[in-house]
C-alpha positions in Angstrom: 8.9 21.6 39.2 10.1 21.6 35.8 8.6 23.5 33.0 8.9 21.6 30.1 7.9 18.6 28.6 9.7 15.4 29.4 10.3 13.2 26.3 13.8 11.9 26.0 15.5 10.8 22.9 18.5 9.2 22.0 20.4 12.1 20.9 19.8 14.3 24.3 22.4 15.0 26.9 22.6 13.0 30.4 21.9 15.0 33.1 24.4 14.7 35.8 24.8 16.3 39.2 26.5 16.5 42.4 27.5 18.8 44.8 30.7 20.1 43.7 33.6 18.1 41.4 33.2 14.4 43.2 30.0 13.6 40.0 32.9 14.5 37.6 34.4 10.6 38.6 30.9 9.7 37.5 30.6 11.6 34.9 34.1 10.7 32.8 33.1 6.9 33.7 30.0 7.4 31.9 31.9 9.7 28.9 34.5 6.6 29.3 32.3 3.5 28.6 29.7 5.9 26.2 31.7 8.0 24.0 28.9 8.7 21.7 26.9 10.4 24.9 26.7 14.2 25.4 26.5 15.5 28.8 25.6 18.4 31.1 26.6 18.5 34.7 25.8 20.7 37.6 28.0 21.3 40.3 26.1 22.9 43.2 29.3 24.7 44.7 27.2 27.2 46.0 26.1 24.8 48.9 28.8 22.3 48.9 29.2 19.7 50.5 25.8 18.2 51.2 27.0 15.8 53.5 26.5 18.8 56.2 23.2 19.8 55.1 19.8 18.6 56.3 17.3 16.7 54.5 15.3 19.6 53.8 17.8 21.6 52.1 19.7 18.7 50.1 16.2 17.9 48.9 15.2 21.8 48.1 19.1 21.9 45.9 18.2 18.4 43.9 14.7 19.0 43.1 15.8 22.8 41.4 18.8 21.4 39.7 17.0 18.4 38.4 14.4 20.5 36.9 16.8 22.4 35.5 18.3 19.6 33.8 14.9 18.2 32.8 14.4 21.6 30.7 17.2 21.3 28.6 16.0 18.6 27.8 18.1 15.7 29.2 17.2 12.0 28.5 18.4 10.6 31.7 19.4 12.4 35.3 21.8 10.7 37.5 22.2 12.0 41.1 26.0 11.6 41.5 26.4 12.0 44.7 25.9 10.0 48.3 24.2 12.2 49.7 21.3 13.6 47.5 20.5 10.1 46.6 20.3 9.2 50.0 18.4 12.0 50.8 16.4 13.5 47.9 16.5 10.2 45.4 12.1 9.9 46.2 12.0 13.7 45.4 14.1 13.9 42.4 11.5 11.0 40.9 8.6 13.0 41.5 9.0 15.4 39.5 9.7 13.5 36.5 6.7 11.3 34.8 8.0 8.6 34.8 10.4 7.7 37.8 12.4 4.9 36.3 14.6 8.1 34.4 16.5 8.7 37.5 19.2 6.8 38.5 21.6 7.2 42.1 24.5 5.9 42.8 23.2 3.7 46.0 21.5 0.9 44.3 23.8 0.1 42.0 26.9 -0.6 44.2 23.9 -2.5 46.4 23.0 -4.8 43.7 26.4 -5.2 42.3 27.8 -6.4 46.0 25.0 -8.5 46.6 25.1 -10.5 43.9 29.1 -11.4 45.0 29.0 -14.2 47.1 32.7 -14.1 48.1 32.5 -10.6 49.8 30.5 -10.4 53.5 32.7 -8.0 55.4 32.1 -4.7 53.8 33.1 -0.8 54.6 32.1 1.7 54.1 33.6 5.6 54.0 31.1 8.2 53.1 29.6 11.8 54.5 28.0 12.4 57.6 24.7 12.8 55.7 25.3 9.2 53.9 26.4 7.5 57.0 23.7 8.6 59.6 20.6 8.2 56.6 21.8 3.9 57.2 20.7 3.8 53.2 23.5 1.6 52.2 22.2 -0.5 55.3 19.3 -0.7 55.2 19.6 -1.7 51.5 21.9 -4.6 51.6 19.8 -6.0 54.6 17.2 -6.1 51.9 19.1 -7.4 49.7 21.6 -9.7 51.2 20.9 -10.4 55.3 24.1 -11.8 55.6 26.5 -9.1 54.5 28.6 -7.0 57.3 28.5 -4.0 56.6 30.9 -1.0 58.3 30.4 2.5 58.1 32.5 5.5 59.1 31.4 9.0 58.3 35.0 10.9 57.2 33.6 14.5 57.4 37.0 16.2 56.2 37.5 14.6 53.0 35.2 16.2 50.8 36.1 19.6 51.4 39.8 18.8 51.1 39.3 17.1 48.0 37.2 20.0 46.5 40.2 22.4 47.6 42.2 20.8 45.6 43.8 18.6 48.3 44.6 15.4 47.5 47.5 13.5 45.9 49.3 15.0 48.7 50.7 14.9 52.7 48.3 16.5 53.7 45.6 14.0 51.9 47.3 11.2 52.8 47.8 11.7 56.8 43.8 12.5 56.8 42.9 9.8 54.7 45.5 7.1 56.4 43.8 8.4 59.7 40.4 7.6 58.9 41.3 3.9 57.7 43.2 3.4 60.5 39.8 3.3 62.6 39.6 0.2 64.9 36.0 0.1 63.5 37.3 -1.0 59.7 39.2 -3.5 61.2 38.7 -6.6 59.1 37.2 -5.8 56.1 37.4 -7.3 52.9 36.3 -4.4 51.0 35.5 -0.9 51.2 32.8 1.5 49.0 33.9 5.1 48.6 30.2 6.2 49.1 31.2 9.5 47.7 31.7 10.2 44.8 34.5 12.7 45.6 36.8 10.0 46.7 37.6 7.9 43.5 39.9 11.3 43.5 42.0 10.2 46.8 41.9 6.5 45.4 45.9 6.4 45.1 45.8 7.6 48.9 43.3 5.1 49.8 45.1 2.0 47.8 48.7 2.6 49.6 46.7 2.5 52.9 45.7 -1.1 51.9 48.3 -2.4 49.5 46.1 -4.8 48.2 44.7 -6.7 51.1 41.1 -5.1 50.7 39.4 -4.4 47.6 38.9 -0.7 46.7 34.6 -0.3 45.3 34.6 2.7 42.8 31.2 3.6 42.3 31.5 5.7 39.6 32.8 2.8 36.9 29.1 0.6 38.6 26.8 3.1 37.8 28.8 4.1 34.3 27.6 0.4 33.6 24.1 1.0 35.4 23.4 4.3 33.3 24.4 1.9 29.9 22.2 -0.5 30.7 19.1 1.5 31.2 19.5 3.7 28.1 20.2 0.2 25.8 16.7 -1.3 27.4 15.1 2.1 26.7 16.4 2.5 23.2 18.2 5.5 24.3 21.8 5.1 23.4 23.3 7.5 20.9 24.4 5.9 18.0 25.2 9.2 16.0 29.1 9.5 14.7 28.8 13.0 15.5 31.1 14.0 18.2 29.4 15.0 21.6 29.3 18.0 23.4 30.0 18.6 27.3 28.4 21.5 29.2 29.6 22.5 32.8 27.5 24.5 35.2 28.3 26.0 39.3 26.4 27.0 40.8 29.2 29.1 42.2 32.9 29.4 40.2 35.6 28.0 42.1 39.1 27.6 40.2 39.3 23.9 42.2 36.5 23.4 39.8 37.4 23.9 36.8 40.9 22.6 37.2 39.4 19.0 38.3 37.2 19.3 35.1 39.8 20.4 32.4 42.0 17.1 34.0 39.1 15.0 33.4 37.7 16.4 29.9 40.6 18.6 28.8 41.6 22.1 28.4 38.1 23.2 26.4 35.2 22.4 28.8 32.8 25.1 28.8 32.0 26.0 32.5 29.0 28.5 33.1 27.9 30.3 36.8 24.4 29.4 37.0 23.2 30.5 40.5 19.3 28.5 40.1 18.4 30.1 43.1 18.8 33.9 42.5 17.0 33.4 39.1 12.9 34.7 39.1 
């Protein structure tokens, strides 16, 4: 539970947070479309990936590192990644007072698809995690009955991706494998429900050379987050430049490397272990 008071204001940080580097594609759409906006992001490296975790312990990670974010004070937390907001997006809500200040990165890619009326074959590539939860699913069968919806759970892609594999053979045989199951067949677009794989995108567009349409999640919820702090009066309209902060939970180079590609050479990363602190 967090500490601290909750009351945002426009010139506060956006909390972001995933498991390792895939919420940086979130997080540089959202520094991309709202240059004005400061934010902090926590990579929980310490347990990554979530996609292998249970329930109980993806839930246990978000709840601590959304406090955390919550007490510094952040405006807005996003949960920038699959599987948390699959799992732990009721949680994470909880413990603020007023729910609406969380925002995953399920519901928008839902509501963005279902209001296209040209696409009804969809896949779907995320972690095991995302893929047996049904979220996405069960979501668009709320939302739109008569959209098709495919999913495959490609286990091996995030933790190649966060070891710095990708760009490369050895990404594109694994990722060329994956598409190639029988059960994609047909689609006429796919969702990277991870946000890791916006970084294998180059892999995942020669696959298809154009035939299917690629979803980036990241630039949807970039528009999401926009929209909510505009309604809420939250946007920073201050000329003063922001400033980025960059916590692990446990340093990896792979990192930090990922990060200074996305937000240049001076990021400031800090080891912040949650979880070892009294």
């Amino acid at each position: 539970m967090s500490s601290g008071k909750f009351n945002p204001k426009a010139s506060h940080p956006i909390g972001v947070f995933d498991s390792g580097i895939g919420g940086l594609t979130v997080a540089k759409a959202i520094s991309d479309l709202l240059p004005n906006e400061s934010l902090i992001y926590f990579g929980d490296t310490a347990h990554m990936p979530y996609g292998e975790k249970s329930p109980h312990a993806i839930k246990s990670y978000s709840e601590k590192i959304a406090s955390f974010l919550i007490d510094q004070p952040c405006k807005l937390i996003v949960i920038a990644c699959n599987s948390a907001s699959a799992t732990a997006f009721r949680q994470v809500q909880k413990i603020l007072p007023d729910k609406h200040f969380v925002i995953n990165v399920i519901d928008p890619v839902v509501q963005h698809l279902s209001r296209d009326g040209h696409r009804r074959k969809i896949g779907l590539i995320g972690t095991k995690r995302t893929v047996s939860s049904a979220v996405y699913k069960k979501k668009f069968e709320k939302a739109d009955p008569d959209i098709q919806l495919k999913s495959l759970a490609t286990p091996l892609l995030a933790p190649m991706i966060e070891e710095g594999f990708f760009n490369n053979k050895i990404s594109r045989t694994i990722v060329h494998s994956y598409l190639s199951n029988p059960h994609l067949a047909h689609i006429e677009s796919i969702i990277l429900a991870c946000t890791h794989y916006p970084l294998i995108i180059n892999e995942i567009s020669s696959f298809y050379k154009g035939k299917v349409e690629i979803i980036n999640s990241a630039e949807i919820v970039s528009l999401a987050v926009k929209n909510f702090l505009d309604e809420n009066s939250l946007l920073n309209k201050s000329s003063k430049a922001p400033g980025h902060k960059f916590f692990v939970s446990d340093y990896t180079s792979s990192f930090e490397e990922t990060a200074k590609i996305f937000f240049g050479g001076k990021i400031k990363l800090k080891e912040k272990n949650l979880w070892n602190e009294k």
